[in-house]
C-alpha positions as CSV (number, residue, x, y, z in Angstrom):
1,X,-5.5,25.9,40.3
2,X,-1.9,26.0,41.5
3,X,0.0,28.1,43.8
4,X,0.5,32.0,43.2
5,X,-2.6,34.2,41.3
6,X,-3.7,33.1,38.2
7,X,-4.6,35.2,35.3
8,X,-8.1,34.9,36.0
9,X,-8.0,36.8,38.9
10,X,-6.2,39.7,37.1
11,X,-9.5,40.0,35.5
12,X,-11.7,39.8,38.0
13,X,-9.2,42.8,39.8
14,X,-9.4,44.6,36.7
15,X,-13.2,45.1,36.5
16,X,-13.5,46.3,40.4
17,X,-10.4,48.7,39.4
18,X,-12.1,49.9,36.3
19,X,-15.6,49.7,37.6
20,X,-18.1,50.6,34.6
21,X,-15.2,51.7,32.6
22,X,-14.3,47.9,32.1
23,X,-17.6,46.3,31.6
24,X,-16.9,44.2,28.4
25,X,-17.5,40.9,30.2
26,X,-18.1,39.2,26.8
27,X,-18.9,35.4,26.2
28,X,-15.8,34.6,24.2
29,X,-13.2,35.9,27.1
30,X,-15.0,34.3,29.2
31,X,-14.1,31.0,27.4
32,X,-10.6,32.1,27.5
33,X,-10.1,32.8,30.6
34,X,-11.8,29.4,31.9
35,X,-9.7,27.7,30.1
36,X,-6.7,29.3,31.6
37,X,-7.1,27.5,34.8
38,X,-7.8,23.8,32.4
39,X,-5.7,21.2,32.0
40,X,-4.3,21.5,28.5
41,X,-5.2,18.1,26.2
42,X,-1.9,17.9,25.3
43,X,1.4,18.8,26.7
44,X,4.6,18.6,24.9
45,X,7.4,18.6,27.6
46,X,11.4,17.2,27.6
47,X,10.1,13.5,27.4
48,X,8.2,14.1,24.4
49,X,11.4,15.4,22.8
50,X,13.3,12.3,23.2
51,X,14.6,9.2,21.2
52,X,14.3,5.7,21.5
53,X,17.8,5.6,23.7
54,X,16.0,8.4,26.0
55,X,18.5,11.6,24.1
56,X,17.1,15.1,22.8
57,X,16.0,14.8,19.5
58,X,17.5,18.0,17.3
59,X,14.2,18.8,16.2
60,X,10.7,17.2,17.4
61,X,7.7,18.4,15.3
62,X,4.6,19.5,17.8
63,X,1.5,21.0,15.7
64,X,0.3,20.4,12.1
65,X,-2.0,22.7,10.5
66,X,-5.0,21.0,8.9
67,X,-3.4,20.2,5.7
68,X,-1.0,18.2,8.1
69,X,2.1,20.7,7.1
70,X,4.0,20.9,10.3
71,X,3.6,24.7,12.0
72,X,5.5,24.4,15.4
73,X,8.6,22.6,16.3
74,X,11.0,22.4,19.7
75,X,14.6,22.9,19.1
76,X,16.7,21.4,21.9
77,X,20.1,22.6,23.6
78,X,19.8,25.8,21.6
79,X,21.2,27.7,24.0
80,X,23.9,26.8,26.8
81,X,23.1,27.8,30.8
82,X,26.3,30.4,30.0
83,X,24.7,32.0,27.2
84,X,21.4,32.3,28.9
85,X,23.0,34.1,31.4
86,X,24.3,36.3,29.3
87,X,21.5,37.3,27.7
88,X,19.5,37.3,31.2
89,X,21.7,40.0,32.1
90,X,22.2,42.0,29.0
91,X,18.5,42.4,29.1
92,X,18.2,43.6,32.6
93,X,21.0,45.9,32.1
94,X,19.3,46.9,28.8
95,X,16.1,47.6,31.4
96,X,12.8,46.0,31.5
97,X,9.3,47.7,31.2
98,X,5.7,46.9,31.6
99,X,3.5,48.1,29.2
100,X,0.9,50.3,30.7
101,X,-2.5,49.7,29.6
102,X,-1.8,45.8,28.3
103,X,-3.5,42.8,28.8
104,X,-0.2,41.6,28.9
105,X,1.6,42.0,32.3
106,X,5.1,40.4,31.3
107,X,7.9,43.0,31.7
108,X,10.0,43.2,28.3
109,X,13.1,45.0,26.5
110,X,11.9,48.0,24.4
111,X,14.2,48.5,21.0
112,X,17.1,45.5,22.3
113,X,18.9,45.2,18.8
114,X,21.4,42.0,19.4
115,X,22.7,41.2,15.8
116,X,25.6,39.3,17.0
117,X,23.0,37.3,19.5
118,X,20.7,36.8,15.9
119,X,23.6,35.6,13.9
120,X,24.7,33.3,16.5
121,X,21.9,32.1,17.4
122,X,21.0,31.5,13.1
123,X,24.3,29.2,13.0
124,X,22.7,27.0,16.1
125,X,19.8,26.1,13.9
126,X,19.8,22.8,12.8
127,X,19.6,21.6,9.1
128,X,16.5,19.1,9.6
129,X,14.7,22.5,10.4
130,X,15.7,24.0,6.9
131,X,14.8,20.9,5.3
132,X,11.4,21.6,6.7
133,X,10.8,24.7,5.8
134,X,11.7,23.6,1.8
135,X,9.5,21.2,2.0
136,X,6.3,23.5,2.2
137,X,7.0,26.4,0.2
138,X,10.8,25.9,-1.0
139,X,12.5,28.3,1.1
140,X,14.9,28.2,3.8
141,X,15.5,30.3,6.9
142,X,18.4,33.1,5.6
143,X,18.3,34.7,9.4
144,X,16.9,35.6,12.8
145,X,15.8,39.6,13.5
146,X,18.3,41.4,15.3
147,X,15.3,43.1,17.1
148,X,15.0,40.7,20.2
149,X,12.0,41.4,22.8
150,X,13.8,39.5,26.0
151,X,10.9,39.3,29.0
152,X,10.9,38.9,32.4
153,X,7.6,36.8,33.7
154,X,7.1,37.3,37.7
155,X,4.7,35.7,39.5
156,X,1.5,36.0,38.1
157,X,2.8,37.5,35.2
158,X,0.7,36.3,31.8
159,X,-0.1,36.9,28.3
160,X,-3.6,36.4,27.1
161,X,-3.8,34.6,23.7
162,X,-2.7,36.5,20.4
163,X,-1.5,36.4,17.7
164,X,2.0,37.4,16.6
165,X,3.5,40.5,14.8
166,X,5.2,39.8,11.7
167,X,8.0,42.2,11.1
168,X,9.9,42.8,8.0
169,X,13.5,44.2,6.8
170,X,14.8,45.2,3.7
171,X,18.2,44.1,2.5
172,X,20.6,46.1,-0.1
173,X,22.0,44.1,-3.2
174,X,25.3,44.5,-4.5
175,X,23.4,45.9,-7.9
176,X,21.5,48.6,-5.8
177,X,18.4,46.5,-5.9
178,X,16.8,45.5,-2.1
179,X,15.4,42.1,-1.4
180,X,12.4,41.9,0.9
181,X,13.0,39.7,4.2
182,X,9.7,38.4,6.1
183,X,9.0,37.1,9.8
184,X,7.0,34.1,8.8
185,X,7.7,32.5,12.4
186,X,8.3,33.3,15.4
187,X,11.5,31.9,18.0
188,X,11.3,31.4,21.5
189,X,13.8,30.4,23.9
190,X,13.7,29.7,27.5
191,X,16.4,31.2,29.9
192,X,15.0,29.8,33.4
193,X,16.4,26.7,34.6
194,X,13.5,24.7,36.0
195,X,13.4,25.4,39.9
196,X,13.0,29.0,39.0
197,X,9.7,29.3,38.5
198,X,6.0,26.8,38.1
199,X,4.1,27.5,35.5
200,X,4.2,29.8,32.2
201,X,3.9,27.3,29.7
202,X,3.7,28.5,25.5
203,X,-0.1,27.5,25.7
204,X,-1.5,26.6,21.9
205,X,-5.1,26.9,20.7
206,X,-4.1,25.2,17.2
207,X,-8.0,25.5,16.8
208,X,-8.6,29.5,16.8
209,X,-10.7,28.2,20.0
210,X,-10.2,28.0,23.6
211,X,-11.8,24.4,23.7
212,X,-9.1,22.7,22.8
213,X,-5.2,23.2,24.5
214,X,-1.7,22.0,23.6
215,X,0.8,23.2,26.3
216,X,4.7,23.1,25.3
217,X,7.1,23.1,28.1
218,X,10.6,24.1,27.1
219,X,13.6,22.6,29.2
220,X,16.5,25.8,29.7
221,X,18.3,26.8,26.7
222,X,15.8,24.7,24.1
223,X,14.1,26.6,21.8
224,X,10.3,26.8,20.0
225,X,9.7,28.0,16.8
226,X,5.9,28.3,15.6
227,X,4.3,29.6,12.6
228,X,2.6,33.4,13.1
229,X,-0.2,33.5,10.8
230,X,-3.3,32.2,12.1
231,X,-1.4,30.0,15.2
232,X,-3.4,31.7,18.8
233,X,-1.5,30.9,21.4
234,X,-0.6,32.6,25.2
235,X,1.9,32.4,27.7
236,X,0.2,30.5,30.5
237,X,0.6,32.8,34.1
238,X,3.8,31.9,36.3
239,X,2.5,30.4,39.3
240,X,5.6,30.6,41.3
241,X,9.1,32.7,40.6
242,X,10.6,33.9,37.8
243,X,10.9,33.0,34.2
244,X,12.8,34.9,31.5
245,X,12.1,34.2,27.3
246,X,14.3,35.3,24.4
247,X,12.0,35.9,21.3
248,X,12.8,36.7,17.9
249,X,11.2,36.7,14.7
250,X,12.9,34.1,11.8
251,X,13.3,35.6,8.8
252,X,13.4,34.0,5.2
253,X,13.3,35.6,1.5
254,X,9.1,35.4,0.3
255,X,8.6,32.2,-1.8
256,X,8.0,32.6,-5.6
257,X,5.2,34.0,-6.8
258,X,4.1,35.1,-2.6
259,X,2.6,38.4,-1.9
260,X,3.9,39.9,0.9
261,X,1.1,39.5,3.5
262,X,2.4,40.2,7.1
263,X,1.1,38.5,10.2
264,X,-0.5,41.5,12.3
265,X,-0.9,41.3,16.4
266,X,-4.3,41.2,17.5
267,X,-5.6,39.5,20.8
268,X,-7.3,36.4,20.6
269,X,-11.6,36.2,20.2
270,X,-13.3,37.8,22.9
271,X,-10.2,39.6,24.3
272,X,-9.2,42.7,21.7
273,X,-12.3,43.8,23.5
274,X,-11.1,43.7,26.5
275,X,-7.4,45.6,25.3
276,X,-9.7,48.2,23.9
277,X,-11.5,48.5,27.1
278,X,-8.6,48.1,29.2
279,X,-6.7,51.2,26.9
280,X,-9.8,53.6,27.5
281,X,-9.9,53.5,31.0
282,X,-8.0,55.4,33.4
283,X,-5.8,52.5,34.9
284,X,-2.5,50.5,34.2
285,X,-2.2,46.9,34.6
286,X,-0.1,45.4,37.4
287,X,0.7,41.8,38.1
288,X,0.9,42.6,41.5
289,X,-2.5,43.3,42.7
């Protein structure tokens, strides 16, 4: 179980707060929130990112869908401990909410545009990761959103498994015309060095089902990028300190002949009844109790 409260005691808090109002105590969050407190079956940490002379690979692949197209990759040395700093701070001064009423007790930038952050952060991509993306549908990345959500995990601090937003932009031609620019994946970065907090892992369920774990532990300043549509995954509870995450969406032109079809949030199985729940009854969530 670990030091500090896990996130399945924030349930168990939540139903004596909420009493009969929160009474959804269905089988499928149950699964999930067992398997909070599991061993994951896999965990991709620094070591796994590594060479054969023991350096950071640019780019290690870490989930394939089930056609065996890669979906999730860690990007190392992304950042420098300076510019996580920076961007540590501009988000505190920026100010960090929790959102009342959410299943999700992380505390997180509202509205932080950063465009020079995006573009920067665009030009420290590496070209292996383009390559990839060519590969499977023959388009690159052209950008990262300059709508950052930067978020503060305390202790005890979690989000339940979901599934990503995909957000969209539209971009003005020189002949007047706009092209359409997509989210099709998500970027995460760590800004925590390591002694600052145990715990909050990216958790994956690469199955759509909590049987089955793959936990990806990201050094300071390294980056994970992971494919929205149909990829559940959480952010394991912080068991001790403080950890901060920079996430942004990347965004690339549709491939030929693609409808637009956006990834839309929803909760994982079992717990977008527990949101709804949650959001009906007269109580906010705290990761203090």
């Amino acid at each position: 179980q670990g030091e500090g409260p896990s996130f399945t005691r924030l349930r168990v808090v939540l139903v004596k707060m909420c009493g009969s109002a929160f009474k959804s105590s269905n089988a499928l969050a149950d699964e999930y929130f067992a398997s909070v407190d599991r061993l994951a079956d896999e965990t991709f940490a620094e070591s796994r990112c590594l060479n054969g002379e023991g350096k950071a690979r640019r780019l290690t692949e870490v989930l394939c869908d089930e056609a065996g197209n890669p979906s999730a990759w860690v990007i190392s040395k992304l950042l420098s401990d300076a510019e996580c700093d920076e961007c540590v701070s501009s988000a505190e001064e920026s100010g960090l909410q929790t959102s009342a009423k959410s299943l999700c007790t992380a505390k997180s930038t509202h509205d932080y545009i950063n465009e020079e952050l995006a573009a920067r952060v665009a030009g420290y991509l590496p070209r292996a990761l383009q390559d990839e993306f060519r590969a499977q549908d023959g388009v690159g990345v052209a950008g990262i959103h300059s709508s950052w959500r930067i978020e503060r995990y305390d202790e005890g601090d979690a989000c339940p498994a979901h599934w990503d937003q995909g957000d969209s932009i539209r971009v003005l031609k020189s002949n007047g015309t706009k092209d359409l620019l997509w989210c099709s994946h998500t970027l995460l970065i760590n800004l925590s060095a390591p002694e600052a907090s145990v715990g909050s892992a990216t958790r994956f369920y690469p199955r759509g089902t909590y049987d089955h774990a793959v936990d990806v532990v990201l050094p300071r300043g390294w980056g994970l990028i992971f494919r929205q549509r149909n990829l559940l995954h959480a952010r394991q509870p912080v068991k001790r300190g403080t950890q901060y995450i920079a996430q942004a969406g990347l965004l690339r032109f549709l491939p030929p002949g693609k409808r637009f079809n956006p990834s839309i949030f929803a909760f994982g199985p079992g717990l977008q009844e527990e949101q709804e729940e949650l959001s009906r009854a007269d109580v906010t969530v705290r990761s203090s109790v």
